[in-house]
FIKOLZA-1660 file (N, C-alpha, C; in steps of 0.1 Angstrom, whole numbers, plus 5000, padded with zeros to 4 digits):
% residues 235
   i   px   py   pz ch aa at
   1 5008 4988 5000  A  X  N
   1 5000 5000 5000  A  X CA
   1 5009 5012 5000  A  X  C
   2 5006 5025 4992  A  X  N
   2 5014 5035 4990  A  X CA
   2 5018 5040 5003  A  X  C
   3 5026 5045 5005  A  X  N
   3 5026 5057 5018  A  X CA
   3 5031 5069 5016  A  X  C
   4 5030 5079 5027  A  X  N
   4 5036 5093 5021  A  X CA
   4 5025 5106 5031  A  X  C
   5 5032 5117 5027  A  X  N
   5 5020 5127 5034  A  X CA
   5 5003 5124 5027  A  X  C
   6 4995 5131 5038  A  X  N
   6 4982 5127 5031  A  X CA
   6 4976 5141 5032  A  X  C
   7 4973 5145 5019  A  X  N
   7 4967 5162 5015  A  X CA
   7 4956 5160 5016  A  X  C
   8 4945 5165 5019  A  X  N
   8 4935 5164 5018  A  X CA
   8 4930 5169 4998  A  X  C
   9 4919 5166 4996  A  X  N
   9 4912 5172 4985  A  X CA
   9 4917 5183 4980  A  X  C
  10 4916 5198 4987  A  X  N
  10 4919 5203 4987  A  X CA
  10 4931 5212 4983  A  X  C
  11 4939 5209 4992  A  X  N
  11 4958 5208 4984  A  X CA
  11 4959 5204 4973  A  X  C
  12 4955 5190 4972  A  X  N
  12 4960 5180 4960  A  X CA
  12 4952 5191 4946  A  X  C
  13 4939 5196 4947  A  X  N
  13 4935 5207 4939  A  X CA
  13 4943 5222 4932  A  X  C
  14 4949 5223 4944  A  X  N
  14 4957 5237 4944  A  X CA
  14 4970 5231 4942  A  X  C
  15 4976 5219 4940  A  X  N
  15 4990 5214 4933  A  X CA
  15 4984 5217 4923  A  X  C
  16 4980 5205 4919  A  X  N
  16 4977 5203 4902  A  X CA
  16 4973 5216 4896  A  X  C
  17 4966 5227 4897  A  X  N
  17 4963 5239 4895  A  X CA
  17 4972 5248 4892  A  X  C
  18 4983 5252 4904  A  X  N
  18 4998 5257 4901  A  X CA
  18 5007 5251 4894  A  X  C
  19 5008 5234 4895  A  X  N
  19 5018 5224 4886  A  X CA
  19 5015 5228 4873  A  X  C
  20 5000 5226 4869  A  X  N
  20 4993 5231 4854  A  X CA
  20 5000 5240 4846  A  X  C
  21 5002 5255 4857  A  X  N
  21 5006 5264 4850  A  X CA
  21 5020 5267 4850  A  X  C
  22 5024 5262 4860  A  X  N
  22 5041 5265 4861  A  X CA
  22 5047 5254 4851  A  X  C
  23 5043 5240 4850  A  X  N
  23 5044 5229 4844  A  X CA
  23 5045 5231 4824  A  X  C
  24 5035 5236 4823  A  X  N
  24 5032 5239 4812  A  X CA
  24 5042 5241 4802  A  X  C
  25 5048 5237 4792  A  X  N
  25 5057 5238 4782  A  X CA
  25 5071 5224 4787  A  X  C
  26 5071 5220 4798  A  X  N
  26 5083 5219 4805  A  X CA
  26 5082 5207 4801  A  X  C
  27 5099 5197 4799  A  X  N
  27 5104 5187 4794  A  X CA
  27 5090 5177 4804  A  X  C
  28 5096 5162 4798  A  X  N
  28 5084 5152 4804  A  X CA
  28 5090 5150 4814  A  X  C
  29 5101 5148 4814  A  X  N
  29 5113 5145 4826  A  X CA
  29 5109 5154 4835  A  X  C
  30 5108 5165 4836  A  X  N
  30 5106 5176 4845  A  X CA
  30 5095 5174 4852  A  X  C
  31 5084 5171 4844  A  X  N
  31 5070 5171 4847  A  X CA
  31 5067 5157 4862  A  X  C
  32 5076 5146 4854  A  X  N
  32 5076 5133 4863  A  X CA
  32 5088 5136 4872  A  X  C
  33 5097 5144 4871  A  X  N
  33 5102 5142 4886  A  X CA
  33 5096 5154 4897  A  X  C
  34 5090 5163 4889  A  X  N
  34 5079 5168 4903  A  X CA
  34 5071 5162 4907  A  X  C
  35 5066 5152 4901  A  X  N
  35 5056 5142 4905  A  X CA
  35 5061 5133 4914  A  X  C
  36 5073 5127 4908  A  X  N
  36 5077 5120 4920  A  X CA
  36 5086 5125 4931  A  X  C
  37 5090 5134 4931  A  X  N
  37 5095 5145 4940  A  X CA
  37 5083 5145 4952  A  X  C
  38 5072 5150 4943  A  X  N
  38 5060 5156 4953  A  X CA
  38 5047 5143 4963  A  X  C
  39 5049 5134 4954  A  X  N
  39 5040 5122 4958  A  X CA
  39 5046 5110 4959  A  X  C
  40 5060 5108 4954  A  X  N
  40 5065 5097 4964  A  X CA
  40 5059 5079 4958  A  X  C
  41 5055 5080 4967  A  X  N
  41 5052 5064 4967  A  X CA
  41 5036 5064 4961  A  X  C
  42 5031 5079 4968  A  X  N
  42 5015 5078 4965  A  X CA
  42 5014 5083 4946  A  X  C
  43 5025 5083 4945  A  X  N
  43 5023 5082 4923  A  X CA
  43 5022 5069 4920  A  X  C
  44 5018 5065 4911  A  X  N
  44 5017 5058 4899  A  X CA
  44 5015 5060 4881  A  X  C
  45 5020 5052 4876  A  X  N
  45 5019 5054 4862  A  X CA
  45 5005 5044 4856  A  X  C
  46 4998 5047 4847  A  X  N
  46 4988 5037 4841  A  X CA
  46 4994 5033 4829  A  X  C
  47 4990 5022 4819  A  X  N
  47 4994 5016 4810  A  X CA
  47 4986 5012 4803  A  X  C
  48 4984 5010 4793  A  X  N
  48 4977 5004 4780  A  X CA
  48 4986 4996 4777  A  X  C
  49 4997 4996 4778  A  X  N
  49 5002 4988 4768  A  X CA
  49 5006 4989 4755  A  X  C
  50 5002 4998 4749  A  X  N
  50 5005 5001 4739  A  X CA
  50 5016 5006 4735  A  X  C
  51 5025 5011 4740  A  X  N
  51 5038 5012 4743  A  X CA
  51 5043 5016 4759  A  X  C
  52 5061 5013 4757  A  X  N
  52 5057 5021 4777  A  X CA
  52 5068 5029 4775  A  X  C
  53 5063 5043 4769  A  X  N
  53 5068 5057 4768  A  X CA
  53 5069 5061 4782  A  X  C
  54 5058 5063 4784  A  X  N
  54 5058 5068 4798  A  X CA
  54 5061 5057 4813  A  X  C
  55 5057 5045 4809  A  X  N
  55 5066 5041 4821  A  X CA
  55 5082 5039 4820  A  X  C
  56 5086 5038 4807  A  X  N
  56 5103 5040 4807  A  X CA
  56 5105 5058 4814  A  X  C
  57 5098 5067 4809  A  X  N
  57 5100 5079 4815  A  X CA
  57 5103 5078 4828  A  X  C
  58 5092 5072 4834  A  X  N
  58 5091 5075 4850  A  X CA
  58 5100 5068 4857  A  X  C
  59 5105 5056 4849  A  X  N
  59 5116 5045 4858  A  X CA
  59 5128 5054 4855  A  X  C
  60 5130 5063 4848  A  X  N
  60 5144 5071 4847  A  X CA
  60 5142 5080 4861  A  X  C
  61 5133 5086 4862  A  X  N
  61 5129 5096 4873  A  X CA
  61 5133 5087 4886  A  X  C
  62 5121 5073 4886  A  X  N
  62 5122 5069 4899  A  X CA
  62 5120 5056 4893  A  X  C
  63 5132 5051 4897  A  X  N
  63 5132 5034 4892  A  X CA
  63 5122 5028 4907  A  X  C
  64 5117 5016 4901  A  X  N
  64 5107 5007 4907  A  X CA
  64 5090 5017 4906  A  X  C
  65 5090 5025 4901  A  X  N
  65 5076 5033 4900  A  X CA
  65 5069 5020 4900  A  X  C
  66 5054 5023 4904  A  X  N
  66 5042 5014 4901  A  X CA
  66 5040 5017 4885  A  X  C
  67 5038 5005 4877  A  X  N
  67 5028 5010 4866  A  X CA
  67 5015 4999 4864  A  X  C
  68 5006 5008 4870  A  X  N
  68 4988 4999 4868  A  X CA
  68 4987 4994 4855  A  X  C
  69 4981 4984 4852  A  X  N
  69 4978 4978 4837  A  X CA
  69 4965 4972 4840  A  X  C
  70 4954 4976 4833  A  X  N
  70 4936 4971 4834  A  X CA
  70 4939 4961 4826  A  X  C
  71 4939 4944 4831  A  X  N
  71 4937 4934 4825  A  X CA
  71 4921 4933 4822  A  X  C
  72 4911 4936 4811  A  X  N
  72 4901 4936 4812  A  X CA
  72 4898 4919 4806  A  X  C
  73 4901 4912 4804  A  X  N
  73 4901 4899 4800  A  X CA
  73 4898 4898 4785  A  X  C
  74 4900 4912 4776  A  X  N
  74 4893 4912 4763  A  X CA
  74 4908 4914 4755  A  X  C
  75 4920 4915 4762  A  X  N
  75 4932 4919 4757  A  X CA
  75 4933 4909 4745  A  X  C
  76 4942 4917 4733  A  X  N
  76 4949 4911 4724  A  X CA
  76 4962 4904 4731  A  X  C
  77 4968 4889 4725  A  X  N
  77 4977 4881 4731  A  X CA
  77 4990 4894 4730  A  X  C
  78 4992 4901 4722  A  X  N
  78 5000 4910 4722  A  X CA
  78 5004 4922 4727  A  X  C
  79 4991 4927 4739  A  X  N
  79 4995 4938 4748  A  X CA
  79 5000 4928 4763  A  X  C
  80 4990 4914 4758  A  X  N
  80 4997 4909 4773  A  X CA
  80 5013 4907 4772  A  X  C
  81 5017 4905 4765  A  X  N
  81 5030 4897 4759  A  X CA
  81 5041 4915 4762  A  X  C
  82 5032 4923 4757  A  X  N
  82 5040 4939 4759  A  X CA
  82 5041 4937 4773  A  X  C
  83 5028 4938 4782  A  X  N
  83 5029 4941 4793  A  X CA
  83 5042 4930 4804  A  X  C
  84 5042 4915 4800  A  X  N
  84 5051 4911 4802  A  X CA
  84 5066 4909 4800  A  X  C
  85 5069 4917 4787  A  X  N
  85 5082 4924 4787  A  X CA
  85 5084 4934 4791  A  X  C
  86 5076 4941 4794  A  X  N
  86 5079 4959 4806  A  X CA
  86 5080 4953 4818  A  X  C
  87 5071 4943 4822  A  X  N
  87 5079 4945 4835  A  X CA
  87 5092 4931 4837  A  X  C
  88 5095 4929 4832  A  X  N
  88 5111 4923 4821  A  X CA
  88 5121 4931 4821  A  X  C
  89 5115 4937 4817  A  X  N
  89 5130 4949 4812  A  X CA
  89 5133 4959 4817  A  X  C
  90 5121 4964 4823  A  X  N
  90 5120 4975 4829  A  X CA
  90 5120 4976 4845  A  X  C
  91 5127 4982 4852  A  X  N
  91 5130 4991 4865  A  X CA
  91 5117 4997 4869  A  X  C
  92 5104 4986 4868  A  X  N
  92 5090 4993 4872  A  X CA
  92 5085 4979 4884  A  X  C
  93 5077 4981 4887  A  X  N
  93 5067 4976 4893  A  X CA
  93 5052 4974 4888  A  X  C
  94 5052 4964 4879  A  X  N
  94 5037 4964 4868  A  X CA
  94 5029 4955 4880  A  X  C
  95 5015 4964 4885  A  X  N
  95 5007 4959 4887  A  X CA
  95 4995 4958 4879  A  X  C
  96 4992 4946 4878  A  X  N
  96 4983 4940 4866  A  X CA
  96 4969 4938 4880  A  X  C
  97 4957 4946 4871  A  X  N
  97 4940 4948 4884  A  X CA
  97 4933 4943 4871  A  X  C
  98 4928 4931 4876  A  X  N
  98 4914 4926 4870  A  X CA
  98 4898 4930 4875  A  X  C
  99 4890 4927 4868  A  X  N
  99 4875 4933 4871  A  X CA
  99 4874 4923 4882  A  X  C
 100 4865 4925 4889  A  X  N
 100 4860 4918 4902  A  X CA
 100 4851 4905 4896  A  X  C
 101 4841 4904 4886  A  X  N
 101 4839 4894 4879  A  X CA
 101 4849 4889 4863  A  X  C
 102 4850 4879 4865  A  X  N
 102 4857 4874 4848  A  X CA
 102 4846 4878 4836  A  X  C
 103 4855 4868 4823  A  X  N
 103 4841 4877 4812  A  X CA
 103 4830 4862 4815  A  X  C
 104 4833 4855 4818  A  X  N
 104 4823 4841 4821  A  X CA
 104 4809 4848 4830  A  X  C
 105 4815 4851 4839  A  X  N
 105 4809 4859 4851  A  X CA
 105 4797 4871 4844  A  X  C
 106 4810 4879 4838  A  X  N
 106 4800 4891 4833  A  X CA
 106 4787 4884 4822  A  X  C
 107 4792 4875 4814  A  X  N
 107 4785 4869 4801  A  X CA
 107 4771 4865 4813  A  X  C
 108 4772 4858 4822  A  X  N
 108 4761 4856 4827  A  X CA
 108 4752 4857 4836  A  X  C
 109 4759 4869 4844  A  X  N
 109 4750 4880 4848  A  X CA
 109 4744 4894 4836  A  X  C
 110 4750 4895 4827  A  X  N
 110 4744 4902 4813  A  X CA
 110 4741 4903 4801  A  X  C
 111 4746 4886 4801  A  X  N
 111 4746 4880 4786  A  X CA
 111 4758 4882 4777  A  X  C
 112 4760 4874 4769  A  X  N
 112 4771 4874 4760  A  X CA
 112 4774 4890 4753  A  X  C
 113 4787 4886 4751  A  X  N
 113 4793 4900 4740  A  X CA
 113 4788 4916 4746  A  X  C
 114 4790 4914 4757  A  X  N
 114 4781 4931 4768  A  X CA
 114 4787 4942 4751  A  X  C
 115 4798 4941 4752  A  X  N
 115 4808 4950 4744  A  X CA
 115 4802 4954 4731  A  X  C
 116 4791 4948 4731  A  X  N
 116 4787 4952 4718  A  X CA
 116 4773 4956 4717  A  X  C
 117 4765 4950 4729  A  X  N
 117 4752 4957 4729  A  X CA
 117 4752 4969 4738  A  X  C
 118 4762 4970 4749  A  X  N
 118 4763 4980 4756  A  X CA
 118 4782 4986 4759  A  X  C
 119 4785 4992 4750  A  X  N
 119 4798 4989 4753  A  X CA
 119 4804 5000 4765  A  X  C
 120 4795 5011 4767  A  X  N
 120 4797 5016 4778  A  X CA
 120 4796 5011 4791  A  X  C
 121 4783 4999 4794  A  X  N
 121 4783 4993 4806  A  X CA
 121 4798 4987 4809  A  X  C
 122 4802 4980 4794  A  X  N
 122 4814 4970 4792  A  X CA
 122 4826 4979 4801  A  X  C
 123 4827 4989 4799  A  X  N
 123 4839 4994 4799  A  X CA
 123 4840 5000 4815  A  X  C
 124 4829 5007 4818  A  X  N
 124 4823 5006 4831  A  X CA
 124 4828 4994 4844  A  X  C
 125 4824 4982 4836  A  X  N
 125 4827 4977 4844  A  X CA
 125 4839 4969 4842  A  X  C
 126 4846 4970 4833  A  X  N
 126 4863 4960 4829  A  X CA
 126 4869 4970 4833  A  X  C
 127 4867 4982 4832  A  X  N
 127 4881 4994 4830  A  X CA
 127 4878 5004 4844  A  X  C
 128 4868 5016 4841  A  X  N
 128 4862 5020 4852  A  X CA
 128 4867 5018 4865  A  X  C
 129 4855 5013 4871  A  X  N
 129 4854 5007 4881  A  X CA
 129 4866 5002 4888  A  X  C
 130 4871 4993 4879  A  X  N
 130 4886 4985 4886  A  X CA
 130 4900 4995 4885  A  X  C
 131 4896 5007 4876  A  X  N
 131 4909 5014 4881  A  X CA
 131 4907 5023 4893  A  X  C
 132 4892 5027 4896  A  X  N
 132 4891 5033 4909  A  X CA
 132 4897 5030 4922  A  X  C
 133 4895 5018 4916  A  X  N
 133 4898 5009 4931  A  X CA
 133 4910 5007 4931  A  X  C
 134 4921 5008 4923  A  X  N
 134 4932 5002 4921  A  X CA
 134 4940 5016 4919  A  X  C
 135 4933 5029 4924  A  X  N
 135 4940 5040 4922  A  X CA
 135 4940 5046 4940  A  X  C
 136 4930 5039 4950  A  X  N
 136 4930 5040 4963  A  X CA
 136 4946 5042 4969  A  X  C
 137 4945 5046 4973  A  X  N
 137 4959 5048 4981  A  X CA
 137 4970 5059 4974  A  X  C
 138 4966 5058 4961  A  X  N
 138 4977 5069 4952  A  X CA
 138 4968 5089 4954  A  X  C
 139 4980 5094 4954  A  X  N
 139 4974 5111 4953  A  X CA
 139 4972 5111 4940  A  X  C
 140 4981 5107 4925  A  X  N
 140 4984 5112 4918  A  X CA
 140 4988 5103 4909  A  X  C
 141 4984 5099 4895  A  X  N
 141 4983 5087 4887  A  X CA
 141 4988 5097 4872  A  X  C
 142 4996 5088 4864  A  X  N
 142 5002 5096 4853  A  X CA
 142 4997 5089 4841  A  X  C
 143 4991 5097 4829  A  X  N
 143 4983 5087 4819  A  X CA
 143 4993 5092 4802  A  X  C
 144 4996 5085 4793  A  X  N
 144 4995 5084 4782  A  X CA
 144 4993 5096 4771  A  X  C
 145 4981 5102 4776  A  X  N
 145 4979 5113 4772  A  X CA
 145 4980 5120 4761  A  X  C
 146 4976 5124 4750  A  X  N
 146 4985 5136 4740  A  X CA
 146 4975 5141 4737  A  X  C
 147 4974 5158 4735  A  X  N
 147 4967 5166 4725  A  X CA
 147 4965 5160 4713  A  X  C
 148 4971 5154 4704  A  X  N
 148 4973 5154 4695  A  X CA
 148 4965 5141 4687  A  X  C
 149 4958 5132 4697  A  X  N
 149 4954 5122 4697  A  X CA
 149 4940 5122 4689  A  X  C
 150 4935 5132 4693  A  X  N
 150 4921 5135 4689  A  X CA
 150 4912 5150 4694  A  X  C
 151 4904 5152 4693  A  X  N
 151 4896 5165 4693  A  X CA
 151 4897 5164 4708  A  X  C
 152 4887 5148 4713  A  X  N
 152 4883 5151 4729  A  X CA
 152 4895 5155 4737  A  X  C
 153 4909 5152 4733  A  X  N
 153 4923 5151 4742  A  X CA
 153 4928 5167 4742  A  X  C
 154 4923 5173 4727  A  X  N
 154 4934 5187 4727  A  X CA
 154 4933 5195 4736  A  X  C
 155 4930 5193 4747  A  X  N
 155 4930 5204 4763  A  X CA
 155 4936 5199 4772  A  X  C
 156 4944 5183 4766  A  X  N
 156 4949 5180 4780  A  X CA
 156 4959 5186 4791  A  X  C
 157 4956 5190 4801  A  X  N
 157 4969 5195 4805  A  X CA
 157 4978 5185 4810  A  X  C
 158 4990 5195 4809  A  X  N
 158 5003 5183 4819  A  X CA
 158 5001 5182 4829  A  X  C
 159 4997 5190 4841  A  X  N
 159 4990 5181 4853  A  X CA
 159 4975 5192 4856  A  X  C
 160 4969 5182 4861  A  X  N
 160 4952 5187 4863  A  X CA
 160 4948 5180 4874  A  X  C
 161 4934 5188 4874  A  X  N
 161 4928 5182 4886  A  X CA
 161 4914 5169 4885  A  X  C
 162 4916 5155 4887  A  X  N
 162 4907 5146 4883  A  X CA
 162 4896 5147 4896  A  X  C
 163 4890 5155 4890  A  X  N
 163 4876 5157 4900  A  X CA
 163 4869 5143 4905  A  X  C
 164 4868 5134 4897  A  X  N
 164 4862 5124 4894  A  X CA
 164 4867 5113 4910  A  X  C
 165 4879 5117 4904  A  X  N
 165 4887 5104 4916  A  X CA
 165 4896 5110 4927  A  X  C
 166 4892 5127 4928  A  X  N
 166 4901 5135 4936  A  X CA
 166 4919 5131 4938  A  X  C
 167 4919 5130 4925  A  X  N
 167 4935 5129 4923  A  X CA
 167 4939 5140 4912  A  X  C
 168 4950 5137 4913  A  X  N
 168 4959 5145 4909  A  X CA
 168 4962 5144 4893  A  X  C
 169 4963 5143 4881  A  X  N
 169 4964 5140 4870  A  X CA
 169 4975 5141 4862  A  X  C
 170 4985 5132 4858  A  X  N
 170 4997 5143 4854  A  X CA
 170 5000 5136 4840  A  X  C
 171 4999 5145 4829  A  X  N
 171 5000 5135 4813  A  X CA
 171 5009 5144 4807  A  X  C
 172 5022 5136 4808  A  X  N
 172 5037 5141 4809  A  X CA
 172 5039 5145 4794  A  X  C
 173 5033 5138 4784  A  X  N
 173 5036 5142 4772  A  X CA
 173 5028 5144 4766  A  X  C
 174 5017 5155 4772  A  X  N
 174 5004 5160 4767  A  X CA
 174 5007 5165 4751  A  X  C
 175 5018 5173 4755  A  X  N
 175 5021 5182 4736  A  X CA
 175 5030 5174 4726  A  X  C
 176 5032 5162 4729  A  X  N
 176 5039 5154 4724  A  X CA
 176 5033 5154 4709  A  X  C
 177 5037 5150 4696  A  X  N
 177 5033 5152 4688  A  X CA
 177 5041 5133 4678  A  X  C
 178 5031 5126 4674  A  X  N
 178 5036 5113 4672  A  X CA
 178 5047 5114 4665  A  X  C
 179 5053 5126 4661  A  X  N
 179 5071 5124 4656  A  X CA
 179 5077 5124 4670  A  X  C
 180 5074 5132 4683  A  X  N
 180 5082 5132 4691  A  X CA
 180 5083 5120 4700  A  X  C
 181 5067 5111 4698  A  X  N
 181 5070 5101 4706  A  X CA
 181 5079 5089 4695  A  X  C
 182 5075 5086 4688  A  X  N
 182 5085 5081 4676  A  X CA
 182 5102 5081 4680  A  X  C
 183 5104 5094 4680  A  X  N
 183 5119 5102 4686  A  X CA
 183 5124 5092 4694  A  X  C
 184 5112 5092 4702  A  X  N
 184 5122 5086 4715  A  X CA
 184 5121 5074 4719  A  X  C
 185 5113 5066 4715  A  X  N
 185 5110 5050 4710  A  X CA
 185 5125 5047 4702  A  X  C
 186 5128 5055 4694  A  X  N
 186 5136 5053 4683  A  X CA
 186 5149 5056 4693  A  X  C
 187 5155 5068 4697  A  X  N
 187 5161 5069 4707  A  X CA
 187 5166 5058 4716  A  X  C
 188 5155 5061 4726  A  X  N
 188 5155 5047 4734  A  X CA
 188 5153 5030 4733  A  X  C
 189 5150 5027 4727  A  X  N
 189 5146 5015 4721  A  X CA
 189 5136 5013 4730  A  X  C
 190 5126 5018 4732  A  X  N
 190 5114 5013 4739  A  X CA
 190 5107 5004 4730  A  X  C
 191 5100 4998 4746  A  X  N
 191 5093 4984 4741  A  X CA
 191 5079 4992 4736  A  X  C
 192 5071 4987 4724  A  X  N
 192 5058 4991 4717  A  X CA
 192 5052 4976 4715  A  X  C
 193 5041 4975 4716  A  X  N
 193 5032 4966 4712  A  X CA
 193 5029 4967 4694  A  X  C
 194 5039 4952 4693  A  X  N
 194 5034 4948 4679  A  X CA
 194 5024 4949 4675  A  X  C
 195 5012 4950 4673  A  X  N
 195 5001 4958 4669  A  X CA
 195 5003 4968 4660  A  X  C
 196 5011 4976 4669  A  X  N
 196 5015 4991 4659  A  X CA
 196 5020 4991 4647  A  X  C
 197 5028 4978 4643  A  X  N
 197 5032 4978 4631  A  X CA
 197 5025 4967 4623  A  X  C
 198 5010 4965 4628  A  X  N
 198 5005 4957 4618  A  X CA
 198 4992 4968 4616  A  X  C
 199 4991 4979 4614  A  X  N
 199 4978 4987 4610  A  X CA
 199 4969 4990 4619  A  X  C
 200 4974 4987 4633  A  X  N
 200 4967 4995 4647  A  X CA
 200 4973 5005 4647  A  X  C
 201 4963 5018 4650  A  X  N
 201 4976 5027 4656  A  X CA
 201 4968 5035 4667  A  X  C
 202 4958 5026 4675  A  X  N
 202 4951 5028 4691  A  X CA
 202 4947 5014 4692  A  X  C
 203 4950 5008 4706  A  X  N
 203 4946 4996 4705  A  X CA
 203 4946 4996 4722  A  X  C
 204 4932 4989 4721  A  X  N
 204 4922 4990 4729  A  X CA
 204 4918 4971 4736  A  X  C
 205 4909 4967 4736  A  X  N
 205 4905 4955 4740  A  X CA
 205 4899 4950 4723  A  X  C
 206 4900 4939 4721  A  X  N
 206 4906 4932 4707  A  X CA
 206 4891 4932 4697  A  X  C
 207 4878 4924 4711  A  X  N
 207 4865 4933 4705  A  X CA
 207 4858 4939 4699  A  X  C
 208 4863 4955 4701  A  X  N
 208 4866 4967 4701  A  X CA
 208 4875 4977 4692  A  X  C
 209 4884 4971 4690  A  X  N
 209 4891 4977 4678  A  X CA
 209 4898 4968 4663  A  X  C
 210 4897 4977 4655  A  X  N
 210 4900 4976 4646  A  X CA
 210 4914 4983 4638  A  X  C
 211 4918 4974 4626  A  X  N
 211 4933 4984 4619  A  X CA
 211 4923 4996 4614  A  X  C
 212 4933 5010 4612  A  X  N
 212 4931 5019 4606  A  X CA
 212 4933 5016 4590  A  X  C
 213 4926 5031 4585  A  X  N
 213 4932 5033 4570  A  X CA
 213 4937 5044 4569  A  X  C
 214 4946 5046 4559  A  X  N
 214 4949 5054 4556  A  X CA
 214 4946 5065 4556  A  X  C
 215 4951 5077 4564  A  X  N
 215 4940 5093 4566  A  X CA
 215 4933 5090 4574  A  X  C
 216 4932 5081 4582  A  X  N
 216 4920 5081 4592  A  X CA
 216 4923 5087 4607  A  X  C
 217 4920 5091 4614  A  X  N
 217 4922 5094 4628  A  X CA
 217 4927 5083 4635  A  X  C
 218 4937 5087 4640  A  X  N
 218 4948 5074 4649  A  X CA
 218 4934 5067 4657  A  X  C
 219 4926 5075 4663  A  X  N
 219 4918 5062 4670  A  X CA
 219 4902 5055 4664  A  X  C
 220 4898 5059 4652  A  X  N
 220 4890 5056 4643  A  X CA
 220 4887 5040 4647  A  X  C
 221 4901 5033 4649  A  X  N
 221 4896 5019 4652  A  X CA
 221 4886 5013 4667  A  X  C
 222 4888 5024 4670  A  X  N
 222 4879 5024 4686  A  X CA
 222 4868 5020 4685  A  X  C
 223 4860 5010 4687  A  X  N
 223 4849 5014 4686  A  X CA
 223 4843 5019 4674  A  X  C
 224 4845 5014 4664  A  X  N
 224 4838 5019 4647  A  X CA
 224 4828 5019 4648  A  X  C
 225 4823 5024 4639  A  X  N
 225 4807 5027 4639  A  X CA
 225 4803 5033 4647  A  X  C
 226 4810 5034 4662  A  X  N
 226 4794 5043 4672  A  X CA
 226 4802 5052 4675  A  X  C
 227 4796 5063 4680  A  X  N
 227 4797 5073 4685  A  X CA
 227 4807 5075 4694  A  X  C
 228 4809 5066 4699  A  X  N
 228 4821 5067 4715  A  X CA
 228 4830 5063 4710  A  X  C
 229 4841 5072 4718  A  X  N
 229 4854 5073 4716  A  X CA
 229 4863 5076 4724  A  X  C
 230 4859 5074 4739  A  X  N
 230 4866 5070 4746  A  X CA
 230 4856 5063 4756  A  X  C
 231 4867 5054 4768  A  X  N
 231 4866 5041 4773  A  X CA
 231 4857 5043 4787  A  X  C
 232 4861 5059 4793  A  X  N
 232 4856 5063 4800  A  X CA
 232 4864 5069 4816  A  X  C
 233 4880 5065 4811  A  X  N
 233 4889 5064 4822  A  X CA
 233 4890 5078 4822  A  X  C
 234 4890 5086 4808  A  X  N
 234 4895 5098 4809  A  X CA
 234 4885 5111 4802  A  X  C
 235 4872 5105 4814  A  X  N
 235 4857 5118 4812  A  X CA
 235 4849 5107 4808  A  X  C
% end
């Protein structure tokens, strides 16, 4: 269990607020070591899986970081396979949080394929829910993040205030632009989920997404056809 000072609501509001604006423009490196400077043990990093940009970031700052990973049981064999080479290679600490029911479980309290008649309940209850609980004890959780990702994302700040979960928010390479994360995959040899180089270029629960095409919006595969476009972690 994390430990460390314990701020109430309040504080943790008035960091993230000042962080926001002082933060603003400033390397990713800079961004994660005031985070871990400031929160200690009660940080963590989240993970998709999809590459670990930001958990190689944060093990530079603070080796052994937490990094959360939502096993929703819908994974492609190849984020599990990512996720088990990051914490391989990597100077992290990958905690892997499953849903409180399996998909057997869910299938028969809601019936088969939720993900497709209701994909918000789905996500609600695989993603949601289980990172709430699996964010208990942390002030301040670091996400993936980029402007550049899509419409809903271009306001992200580098650190904010997550009303939702009264933490702290910090998305280190909010202005990142996919040549810069590129840069430094390429740089560093970070680990990416094969996926990427078979015509995914957001990859999500296997379900659920689809390859792109050509011209299309990096997360077009999300969820095709409907309206949602995001999972629900972030708004």
């Amino acid at each position: 269990m994390p430990h460390g000072p314990i701020r109430t609501p309040e504080q943790l509001r008035d960091l993230a607020e000042r962080a926001g604006r002082d933060l603003e423009g400033a390397p990713a490196l800079e961004i994660l070591r005031w985070a871990t400077d400031t929160f200690g043990d009660r940080f963590c990093v989240t993970s998709s899986m999809e590459d670990a940009v930001v958990a190689h970031l944060a093990s530079r700052v603070r080796p052994g970081v937490d990094v959360v990973f939502l096993d929703t049981g819908y994974h492609f064999p190849e984020t599990i396979g990512t996720r088990d080479a990051v914490a391989e290679v990597y100077d992290v600490n990958v905690i892997t949080v499953t849903p409180p029911k399996t998909v057997a479980e869910q299938d028969a309290e809601h019936g088969p394929q939720l993900h497709d008649r209701d994909p918000d309940l789905c996500c609600q209850l695989r993603k949601v829910l289980p990172l709430r609980d699996a964010l208990t004890g942390y002030q301040a959780w670091a996400t993936g993040l980029r402007r550049s990702e899509s419409p809903t994302r271009a306001n992200t700040p580098v650190v904010g205030w997550d009303e939702r979960r009264g933490k702290v928010k910090i998305s280190p390479i909010a202005a990142w632009t996919d040549t810069d994360v590129q840069d430094y995959i390429d740089e560093h040899g970070v680990l990416t989920n094969p996926l990427l180089m078979d015509g995914y270029t957001s990859i999500g629960c296997a379900p659920c997404t689809r390859r792109t095409a050509p011209g299309e919006d990096a997360r077009a595969g999300r969820w095709a056809g409907r309206a949602k476009t995001e999972c629900g972690l972030h708004g």
